[in-house]
C-alpha positions in Angstrom: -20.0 -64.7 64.5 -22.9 -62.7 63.4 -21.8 -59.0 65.4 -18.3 -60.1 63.5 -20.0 -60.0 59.9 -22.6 -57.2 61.2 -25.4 -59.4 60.9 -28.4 -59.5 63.8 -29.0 -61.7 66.0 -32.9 -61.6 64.4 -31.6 -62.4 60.6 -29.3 -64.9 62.0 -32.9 -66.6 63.7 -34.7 -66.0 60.6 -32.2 -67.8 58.3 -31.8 -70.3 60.4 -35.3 -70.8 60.6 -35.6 -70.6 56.6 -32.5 -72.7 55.6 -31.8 -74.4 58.3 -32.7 -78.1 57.3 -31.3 -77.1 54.2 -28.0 -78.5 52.6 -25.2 -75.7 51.1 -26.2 -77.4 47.9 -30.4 -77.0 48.8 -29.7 -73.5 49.4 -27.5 -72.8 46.6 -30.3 -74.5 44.3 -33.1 -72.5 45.9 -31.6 -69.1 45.1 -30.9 -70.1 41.5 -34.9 -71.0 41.4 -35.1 -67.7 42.9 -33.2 -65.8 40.2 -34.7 -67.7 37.4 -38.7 -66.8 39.1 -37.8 -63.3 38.3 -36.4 -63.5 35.5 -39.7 -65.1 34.7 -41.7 -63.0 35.6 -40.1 -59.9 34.1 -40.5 -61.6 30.6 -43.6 -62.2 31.9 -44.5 -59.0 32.3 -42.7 -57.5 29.2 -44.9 -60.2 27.3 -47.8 -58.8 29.3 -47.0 -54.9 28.1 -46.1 -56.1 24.5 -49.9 -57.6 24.0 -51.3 -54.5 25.9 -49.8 -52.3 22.8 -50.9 -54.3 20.1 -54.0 -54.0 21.4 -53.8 -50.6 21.6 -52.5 -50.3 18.4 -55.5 -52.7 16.7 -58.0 -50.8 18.6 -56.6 -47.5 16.6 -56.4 -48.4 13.3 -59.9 -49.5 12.6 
């Protein structure tokens, strides 16, 4: 099956070794934590850069 979908024999090991006690509904819960972590942490980091310019920009005007 994996040489059908193009898929190595190593990823198919790996996944397995990752997901397999997992459920189809664990896994599908695990990438939407996945997706939300970095969305969180880009805000994060756009948070992050915001602070760094006011800074900047306090630092300036006095």
């Amino acid at each position: 099956m994996a040489k059908k979908h193009g898929v190595s024999d190593q990823t198919i090991y790996a996944w397995r070794k990752r997901f397999g006690t997992l459920e189809a509904a664990d896994v599908k819960r695990l990438r939407q934590l996945e997706q939300e972590n970095g969305r969180l942490k880009k805000l994060l980091a756009e948070r992050d850069l915001d602070i760094e310019l006011l800074k900047e920009v306090s630092r300036k005007k006095w």
